[in-house]
Chimera marker file (.cmm) of the C-alpha trace (Angstrom):
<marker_set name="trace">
<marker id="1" x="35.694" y="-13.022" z="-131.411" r="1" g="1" b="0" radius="0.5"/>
<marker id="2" x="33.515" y="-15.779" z="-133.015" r="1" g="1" b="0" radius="0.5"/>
<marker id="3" x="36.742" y="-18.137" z="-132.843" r="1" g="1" b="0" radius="0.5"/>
<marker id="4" x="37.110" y="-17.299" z="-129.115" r="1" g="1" b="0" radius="0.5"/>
<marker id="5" x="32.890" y="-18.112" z="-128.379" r="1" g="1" b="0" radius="0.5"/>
<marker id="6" x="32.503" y="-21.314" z="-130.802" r="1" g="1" b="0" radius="0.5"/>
<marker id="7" x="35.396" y="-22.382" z="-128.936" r="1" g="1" b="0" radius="0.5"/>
<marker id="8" x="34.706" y="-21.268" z="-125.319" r="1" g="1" b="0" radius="0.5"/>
<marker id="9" x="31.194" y="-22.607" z="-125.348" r="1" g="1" b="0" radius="0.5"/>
<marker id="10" x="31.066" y="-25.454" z="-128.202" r="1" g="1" b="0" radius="0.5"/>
<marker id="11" x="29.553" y="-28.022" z="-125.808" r="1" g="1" b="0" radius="0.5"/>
<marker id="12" x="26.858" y="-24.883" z="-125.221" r="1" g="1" b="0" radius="0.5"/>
<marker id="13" x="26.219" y="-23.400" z="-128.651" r="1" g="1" b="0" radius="0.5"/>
<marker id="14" x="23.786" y="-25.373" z="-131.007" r="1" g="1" b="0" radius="0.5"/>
<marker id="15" x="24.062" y="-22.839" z="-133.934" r="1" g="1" b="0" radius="0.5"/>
<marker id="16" x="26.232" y="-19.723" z="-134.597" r="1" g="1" b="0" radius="0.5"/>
<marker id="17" x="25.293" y="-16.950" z="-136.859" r="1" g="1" b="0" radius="0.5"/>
<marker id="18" x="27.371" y="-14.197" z="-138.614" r="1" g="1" b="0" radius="0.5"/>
<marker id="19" x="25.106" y="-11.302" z="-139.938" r="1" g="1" b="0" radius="0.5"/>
<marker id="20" x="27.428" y="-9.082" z="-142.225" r="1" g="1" b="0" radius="0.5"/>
<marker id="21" x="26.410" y="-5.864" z="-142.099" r="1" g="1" b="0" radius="0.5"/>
<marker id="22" x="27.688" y="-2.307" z="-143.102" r="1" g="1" b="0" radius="0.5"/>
<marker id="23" x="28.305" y="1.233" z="-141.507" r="1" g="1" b="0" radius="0.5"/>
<marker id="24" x="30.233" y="0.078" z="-138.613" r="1" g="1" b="0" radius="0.5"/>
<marker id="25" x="27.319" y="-1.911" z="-136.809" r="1" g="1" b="0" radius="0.5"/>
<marker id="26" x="28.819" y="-4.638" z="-134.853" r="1" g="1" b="0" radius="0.5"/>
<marker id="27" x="25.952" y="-6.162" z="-132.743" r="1" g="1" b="0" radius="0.5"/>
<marker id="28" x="25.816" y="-9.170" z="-130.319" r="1" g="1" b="0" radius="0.5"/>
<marker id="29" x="22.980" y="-11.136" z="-129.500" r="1" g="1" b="0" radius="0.5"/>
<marker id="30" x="22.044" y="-14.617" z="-127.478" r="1" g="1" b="0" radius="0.5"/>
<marker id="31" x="18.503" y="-16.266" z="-128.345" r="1" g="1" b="0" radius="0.5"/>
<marker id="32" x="17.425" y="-12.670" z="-129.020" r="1" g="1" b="0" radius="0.5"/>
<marker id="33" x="18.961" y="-10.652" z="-126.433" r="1" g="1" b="0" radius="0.5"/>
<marker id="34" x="20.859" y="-7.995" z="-126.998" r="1" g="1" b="0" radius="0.5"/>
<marker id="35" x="24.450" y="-8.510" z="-125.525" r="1" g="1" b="0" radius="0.5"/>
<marker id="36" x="26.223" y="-5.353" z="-126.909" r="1" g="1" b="0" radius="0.5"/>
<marker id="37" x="25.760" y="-2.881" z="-130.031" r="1" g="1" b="0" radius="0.5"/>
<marker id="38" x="28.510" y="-0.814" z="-131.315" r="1" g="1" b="0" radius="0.5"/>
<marker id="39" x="26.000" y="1.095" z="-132.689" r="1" g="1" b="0" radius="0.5"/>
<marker id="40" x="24.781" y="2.614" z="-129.099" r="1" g="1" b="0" radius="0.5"/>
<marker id="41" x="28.319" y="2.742" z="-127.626" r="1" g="1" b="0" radius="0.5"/>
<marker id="42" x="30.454" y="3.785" z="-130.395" r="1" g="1" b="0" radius="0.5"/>
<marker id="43" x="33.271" y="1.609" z="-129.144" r="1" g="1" b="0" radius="0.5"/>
<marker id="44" x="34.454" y="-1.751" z="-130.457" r="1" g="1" b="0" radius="0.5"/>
<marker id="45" x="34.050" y="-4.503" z="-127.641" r="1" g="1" b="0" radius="0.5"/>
<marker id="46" x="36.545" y="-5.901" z="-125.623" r="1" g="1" b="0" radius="0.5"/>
<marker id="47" x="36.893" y="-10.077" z="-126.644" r="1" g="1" b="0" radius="0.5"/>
<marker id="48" x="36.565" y="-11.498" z="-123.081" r="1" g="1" b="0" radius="0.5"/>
<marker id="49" x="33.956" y="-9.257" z="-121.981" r="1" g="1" b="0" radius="0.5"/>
<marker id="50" x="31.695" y="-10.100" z="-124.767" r="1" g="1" b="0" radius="0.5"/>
<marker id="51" x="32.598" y="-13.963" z="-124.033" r="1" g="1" b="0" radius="0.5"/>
<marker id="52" x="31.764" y="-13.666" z="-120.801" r="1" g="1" b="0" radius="0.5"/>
<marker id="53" x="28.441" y="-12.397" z="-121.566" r="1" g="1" b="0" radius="0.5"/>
<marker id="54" x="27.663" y="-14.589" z="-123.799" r="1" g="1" b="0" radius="0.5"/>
<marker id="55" x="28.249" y="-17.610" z="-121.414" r="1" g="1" b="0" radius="0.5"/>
<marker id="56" x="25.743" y="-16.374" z="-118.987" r="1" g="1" b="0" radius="0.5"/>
<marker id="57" x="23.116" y="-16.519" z="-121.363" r="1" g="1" b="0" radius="0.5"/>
<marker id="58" x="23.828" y="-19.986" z="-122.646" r="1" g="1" b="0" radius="0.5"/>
<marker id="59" x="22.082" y="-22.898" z="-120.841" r="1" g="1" b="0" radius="0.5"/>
<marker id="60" x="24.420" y="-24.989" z="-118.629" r="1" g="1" b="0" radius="0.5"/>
<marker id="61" x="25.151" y="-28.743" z="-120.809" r="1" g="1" b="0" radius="0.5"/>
<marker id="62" x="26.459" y="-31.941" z="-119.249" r="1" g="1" b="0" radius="0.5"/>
<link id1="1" id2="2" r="1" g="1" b="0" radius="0.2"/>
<link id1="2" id2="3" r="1" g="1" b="0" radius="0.2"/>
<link id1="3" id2="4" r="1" g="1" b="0" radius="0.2"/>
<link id1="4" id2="5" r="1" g="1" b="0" radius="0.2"/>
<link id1="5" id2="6" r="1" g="1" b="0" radius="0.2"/>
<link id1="6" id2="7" r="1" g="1" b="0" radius="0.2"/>
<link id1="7" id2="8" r="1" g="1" b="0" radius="0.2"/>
<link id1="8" id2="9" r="1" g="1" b="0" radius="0.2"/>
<link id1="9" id2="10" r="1" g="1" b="0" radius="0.2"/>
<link id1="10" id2="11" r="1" g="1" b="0" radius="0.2"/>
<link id1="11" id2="12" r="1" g="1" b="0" radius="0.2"/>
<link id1="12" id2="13" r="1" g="1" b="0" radius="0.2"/>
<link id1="13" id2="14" r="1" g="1" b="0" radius="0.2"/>
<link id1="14" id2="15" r="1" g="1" b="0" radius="0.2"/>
<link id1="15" id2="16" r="1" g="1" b="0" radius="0.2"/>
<link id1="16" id2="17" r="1" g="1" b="0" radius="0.2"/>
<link id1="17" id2="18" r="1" g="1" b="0" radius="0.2"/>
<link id1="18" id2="19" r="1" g="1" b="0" radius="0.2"/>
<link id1="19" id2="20" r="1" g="1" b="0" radius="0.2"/>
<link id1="20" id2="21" r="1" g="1" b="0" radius="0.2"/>
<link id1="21" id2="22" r="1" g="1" b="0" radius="0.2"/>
<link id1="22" id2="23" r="1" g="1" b="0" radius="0.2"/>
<link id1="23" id2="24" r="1" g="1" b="0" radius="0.2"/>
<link id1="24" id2="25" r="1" g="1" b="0" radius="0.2"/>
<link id1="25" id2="26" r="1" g="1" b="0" radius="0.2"/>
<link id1="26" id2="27" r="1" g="1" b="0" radius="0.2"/>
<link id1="27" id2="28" r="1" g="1" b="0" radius="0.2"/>
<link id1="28" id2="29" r="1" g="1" b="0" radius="0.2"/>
<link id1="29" id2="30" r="1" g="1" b="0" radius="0.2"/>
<link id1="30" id2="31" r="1" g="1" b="0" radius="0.2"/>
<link id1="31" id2="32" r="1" g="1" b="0" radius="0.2"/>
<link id1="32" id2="33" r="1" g="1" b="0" radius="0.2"/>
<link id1="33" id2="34" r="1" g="1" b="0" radius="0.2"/>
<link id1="34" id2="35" r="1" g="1" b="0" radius="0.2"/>
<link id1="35" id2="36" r="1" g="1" b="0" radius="0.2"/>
<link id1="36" id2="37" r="1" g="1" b="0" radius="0.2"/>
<link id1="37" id2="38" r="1" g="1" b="0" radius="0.2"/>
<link id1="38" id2="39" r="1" g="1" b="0" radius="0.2"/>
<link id1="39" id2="40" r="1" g="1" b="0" radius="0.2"/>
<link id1="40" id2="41" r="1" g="1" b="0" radius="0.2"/>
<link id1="41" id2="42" r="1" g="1" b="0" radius="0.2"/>
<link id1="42" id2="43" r="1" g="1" b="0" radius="0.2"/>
<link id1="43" id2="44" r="1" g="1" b="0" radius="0.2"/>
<link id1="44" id2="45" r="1" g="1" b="0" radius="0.2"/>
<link id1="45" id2="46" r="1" g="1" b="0" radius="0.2"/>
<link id1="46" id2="47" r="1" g="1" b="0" radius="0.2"/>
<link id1="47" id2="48" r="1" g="1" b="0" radius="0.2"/>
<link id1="48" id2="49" r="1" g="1" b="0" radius="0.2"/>
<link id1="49" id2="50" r="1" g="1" b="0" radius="0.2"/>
<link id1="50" id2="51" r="1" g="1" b="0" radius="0.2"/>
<link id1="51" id2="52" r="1" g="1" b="0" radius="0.2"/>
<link id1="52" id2="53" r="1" g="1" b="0" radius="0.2"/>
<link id1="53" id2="54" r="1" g="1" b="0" radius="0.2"/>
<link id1="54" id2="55" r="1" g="1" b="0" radius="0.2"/>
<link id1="55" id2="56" r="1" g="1" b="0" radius="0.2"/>
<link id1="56" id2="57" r="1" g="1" b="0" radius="0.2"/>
<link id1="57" id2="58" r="1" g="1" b="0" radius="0.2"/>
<link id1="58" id2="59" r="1" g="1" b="0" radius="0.2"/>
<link id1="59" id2="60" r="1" g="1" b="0" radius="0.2"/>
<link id1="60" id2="61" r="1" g="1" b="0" radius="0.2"/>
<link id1="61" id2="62" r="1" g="1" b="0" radius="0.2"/>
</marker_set>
């Protein structure tokens, strides 16, 4: 999923962070918004959906 974003929206994306983390969390978040947590859904999220979220919240670069 982080291959498919960095390369997506690497004209959009100033920094990238992975947060390893136990339990099963798997959390998503743009310049602090919460794009999708495992955690409240139970569910693994689908690639492309979480790409496409994430490209709404970036700003727009010529």
């Amino acid at each position: 999923m982080t291959e498919k974003i960095a390369h997506d929206y690497k004209q959009q994306i100033s920094r990238l962070s992975l947060v390893p983390s136990s339990g099963g969390v798997f959390e998503v978040r743009v310049n602090g918004n919460d794009i999708y947590s495992k955690r409240a859904t139970g569910e693994f999220p689908e690639e492309d959906a979480i790409a496409a979220e994430v490209g709404k919240l970036l700003p727009s670069r010529s």
